[in-house]
C-alpha positions in Angstrom: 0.0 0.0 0.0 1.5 2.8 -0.8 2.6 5.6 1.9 1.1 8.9 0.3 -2.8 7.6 1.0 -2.2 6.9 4.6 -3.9 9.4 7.0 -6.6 10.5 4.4 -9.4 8.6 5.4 -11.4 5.0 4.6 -12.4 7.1 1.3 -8.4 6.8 0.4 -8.3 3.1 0.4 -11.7 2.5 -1.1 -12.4 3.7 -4.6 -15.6 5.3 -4.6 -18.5 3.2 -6.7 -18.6 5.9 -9.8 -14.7 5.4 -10.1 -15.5 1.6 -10.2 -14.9 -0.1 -13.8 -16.7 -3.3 -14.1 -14.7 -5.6 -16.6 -16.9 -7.0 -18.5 -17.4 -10.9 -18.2 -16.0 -13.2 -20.9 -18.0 -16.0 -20.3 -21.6 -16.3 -19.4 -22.8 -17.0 -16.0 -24.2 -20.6 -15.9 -27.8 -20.9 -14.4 -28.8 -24.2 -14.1 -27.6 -27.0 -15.6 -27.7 -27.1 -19.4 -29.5 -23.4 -19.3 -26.9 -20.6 -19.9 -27.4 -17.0 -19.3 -26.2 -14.9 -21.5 -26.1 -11.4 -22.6 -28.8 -10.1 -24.9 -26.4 -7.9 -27.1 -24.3 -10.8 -27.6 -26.7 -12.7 -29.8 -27.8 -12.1 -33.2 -30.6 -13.4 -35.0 -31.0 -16.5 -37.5 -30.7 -15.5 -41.3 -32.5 -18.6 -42.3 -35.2 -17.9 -39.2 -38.1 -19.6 -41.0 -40.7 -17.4 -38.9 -41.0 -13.8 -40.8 -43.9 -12.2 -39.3 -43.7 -11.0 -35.6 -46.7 -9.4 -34.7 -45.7 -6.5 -32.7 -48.9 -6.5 -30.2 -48.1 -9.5 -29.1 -44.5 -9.2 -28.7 -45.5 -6.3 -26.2 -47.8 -9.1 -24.3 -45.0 -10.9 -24.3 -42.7 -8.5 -23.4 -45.4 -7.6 -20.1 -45.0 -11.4 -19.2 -41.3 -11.9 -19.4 -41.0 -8.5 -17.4 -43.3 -9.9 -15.0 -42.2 -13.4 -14.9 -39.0 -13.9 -16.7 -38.5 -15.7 -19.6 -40.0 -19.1 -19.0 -38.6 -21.5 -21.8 -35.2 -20.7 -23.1 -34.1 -19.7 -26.2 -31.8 -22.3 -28.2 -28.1 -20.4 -29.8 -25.1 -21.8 -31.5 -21.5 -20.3 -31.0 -20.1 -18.0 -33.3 -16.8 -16.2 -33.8 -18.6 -12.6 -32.4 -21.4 -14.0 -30.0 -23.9 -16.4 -30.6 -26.8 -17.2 -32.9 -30.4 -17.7 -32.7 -31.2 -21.6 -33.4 -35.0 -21.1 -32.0 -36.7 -18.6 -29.9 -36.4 -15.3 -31.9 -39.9 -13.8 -30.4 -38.5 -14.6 -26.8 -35.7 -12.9 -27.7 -36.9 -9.8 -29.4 -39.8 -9.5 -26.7 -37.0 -9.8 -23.8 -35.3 -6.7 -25.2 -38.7 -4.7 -25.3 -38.8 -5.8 -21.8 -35.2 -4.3 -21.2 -33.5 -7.3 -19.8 -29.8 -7.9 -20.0 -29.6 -11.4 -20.0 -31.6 -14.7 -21.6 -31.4 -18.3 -20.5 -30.4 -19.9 -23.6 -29.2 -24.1 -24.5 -26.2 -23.4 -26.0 -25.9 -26.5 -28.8 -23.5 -27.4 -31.1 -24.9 -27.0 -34.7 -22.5 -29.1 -37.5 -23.4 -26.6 -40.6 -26.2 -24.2 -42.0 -28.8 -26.8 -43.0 -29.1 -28.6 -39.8 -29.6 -25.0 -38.2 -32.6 -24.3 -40.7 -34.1 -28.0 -39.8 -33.5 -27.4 -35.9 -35.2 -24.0 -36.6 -38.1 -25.4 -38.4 -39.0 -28.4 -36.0 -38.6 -26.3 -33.1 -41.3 -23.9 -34.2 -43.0 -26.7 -36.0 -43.6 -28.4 -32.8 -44.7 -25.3 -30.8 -46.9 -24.7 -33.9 -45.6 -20.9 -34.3 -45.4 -20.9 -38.2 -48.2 -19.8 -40.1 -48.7 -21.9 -43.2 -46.8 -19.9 -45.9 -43.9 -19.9 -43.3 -43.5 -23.3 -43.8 -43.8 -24.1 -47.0 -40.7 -21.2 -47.7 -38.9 -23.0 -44.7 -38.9 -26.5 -46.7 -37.9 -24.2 -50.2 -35.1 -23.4 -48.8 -34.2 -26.6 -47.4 -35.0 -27.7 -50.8 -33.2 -25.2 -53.0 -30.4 -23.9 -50.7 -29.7 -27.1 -49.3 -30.4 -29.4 -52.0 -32.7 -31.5 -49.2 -35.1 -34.2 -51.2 -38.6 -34.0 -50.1 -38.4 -37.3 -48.8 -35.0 -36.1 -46.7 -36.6 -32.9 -45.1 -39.8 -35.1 -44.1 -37.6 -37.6 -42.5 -36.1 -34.4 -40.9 -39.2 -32.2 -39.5 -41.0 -36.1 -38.7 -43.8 -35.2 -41.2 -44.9 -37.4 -44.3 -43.2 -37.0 -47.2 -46.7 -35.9 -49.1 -47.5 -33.3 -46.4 -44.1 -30.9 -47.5 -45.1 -31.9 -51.2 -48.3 -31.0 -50.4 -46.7 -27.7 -48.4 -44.7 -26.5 -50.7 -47.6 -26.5 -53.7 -48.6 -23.3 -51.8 -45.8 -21.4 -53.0 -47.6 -21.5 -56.2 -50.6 -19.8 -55.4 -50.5 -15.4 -57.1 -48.7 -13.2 -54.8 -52.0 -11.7 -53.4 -53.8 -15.4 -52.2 -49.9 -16.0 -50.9 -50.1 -12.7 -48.9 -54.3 -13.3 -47.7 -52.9 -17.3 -46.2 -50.0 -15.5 -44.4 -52.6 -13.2 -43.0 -54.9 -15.9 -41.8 -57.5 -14.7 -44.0 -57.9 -18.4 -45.6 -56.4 -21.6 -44.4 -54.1 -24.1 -45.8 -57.2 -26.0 -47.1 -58.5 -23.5 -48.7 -55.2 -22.6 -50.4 -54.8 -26.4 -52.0 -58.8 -26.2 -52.5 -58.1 -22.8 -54.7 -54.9 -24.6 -56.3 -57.2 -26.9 -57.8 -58.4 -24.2 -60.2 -54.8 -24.5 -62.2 -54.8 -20.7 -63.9 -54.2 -17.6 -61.8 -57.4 -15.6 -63.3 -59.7 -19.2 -62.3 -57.6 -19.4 -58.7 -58.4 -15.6 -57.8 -61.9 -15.7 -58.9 -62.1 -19.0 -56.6 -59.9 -16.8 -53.9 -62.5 -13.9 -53.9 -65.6 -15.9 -53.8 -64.5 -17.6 -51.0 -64.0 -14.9 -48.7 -67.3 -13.2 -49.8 -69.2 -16.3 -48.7 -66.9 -16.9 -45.6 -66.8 -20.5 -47.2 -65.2 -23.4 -44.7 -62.6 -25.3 -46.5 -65.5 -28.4 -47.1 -67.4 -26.2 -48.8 -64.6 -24.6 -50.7 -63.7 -27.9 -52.1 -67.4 -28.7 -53.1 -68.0 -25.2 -54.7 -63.4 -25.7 -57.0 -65.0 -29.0 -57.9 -68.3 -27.5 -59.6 -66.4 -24.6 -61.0 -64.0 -27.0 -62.9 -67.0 -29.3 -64.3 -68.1 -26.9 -67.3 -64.2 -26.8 -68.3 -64.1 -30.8 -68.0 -67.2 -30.9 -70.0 -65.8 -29.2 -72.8 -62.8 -31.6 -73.1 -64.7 -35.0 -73.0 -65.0 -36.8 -75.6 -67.2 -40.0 -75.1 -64.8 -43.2 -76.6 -65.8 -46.6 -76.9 -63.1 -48.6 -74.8 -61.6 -51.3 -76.7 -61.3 -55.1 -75.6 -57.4 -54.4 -75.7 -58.0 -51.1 -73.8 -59.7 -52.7 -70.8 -57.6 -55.4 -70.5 -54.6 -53.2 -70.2 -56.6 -51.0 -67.3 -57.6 -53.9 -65.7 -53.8 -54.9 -64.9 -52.4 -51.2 -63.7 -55.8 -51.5 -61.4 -54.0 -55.0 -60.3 -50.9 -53.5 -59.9 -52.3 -50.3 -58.1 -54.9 -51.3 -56.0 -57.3 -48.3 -57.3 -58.6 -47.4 -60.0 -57.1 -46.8 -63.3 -58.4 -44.9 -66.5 -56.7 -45.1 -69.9 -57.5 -42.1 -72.4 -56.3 -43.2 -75.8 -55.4 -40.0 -78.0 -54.5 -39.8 -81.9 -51.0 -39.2 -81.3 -50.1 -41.1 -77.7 -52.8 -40.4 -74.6 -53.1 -40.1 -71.0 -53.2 -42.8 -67.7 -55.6 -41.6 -65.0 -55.2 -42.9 -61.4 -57.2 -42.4 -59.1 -56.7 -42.1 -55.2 -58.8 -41.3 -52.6 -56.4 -40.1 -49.5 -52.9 -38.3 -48.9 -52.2 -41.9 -47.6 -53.2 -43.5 -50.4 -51.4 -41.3 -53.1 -48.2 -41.9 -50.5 -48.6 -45.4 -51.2 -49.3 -45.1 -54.8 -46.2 -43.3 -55.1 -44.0 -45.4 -53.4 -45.2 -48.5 -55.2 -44.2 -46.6 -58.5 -40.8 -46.1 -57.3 -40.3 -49.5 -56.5 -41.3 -50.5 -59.7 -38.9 -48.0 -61.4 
């Protein structure tokens, strides 16, 4: 100690509080086991967050509850060279910063590459059902696309059926304004693939419009695409006498298929028409194709 500050009080040995630097912590103080607290500003949110819309009301419910209560589940990061990175829980986190908290419990994880980041992403709000159906469908595109993840891969990922992301991802082809109405909640998924049913973008808006006049469910929906597309059908039948050879040939793919099986003869080649009756059943129908490729 040195000799100079001897004799000028306690004040001379103690550095008053405001003269008090506090270094800042390198590493984040552990909560519980597995949960981590860690500094707000020190994470940074997913790129490939499959969520996009946060409602701002209710992050300010949220908000309310986590400055009430705390945050209650903890968010999920990933270590990078500057902080960490959001796996799952971007509303938590966004909502404890309106809150003005410092820290968030997080599970710090260790994530091999990009693509199994987007998949932990997706199954995690997946599973808490937090994506809105349009969400989704773009989360498995970019699986699909950026990732180069088969349908069949990214199902066995998220533990859906394959059919259900086929199924999905035929959203993405509804016009820009019935893309931005699903998002909004103003139809459902069922209504979407009932409106996809109409093929041509002027049929699919017409369909689109009607529905939400008449505040249709997704039943009648279906009922009301299916009598819409009968005058079109009409105009393209052409009643055929079916040859001997003809029905022979239908009658084994209906063997071979378990359903049924129409064959539409043309002048120059024609057309095979099969029939199912379920998503299960076209899974199986599929499949059994395959195999026999």
């Amino acid at each position: 100690m040195s000799v100079n500050r001897l004799g000028k009080g306690l004040e001379a040995l103690i550095r008053p509080k405001k003269d008090q630097k506090k270094k800042p912590s390198k590493k984040p103080v552990v909560a519980k086991p597995g949960i981590t607290e860690i500094p707000l500003k020190d994470i940074r949110p997913n790129p490939n967050q499959p969520r996009r819309d946060f409602d701002e009301s209710a992050l300010d419910e949220l908000a309310a509850s986590i400055k009430e209560k705390g945050v209650v589940t903890p968010v999920t990061v990933r270590e990078v060279d500057l902080g960490y990175e959001l796996v799952a829980g971007e509303r938590r986190w966004r909502a404890s910063k309106k809150s003005r908290k410092k820290t968030i419990p997080a599970y710090v994880i260790a994530v091999k590459d990009d693509a199994e980041m987007m998949e932990m992403a997706l199954i995690e709000n997946i599973q808490r059902e937090d994506l809105n159906p349009l969400e989704e469908s773009e989360a498995y595109a970019v699986l699909n696309s950026k990732f180069d993840m088969s349908h069949e891969a990214i199902a066995k990922a998220v533990g859906k059926k394959r059919v259900t992301v086929s199924n999905s991802l035929r959203l993405l082809k509804l016009p820009s304004d019935i893309r931005k109405s699903l998002r909004k909640g103003h139809i459902s998924a069922g209504h979407a693939r009932a409106i996809l049913q109409a093929k041509t973008g002027p049929a699919m808006d017409k369909i689109w419009k009607y529905i939400l006049n008449k505040d249709l469910s997704v039943r009648a929906a279906e009922a009301w695409v299916k009598a819409f597309n009968q005058p079109l059908k009409k105009k393209k039948i052409k009643v055929t006498p079916v040859s001997h050879q003809v029905a022979a040939l239908e009658n084994q793919l209906i063997e071979v298929l378990g359903t049924k099986v129409k064959l539409k003869p043309g002048v120059k080649g024609g057309s095979i028409e099969i029939s199912y009756f379920s998503d299960d059943d076209l899974e199986r129908i599929i499949d059994l194709i395959n195999s026999i490729s």
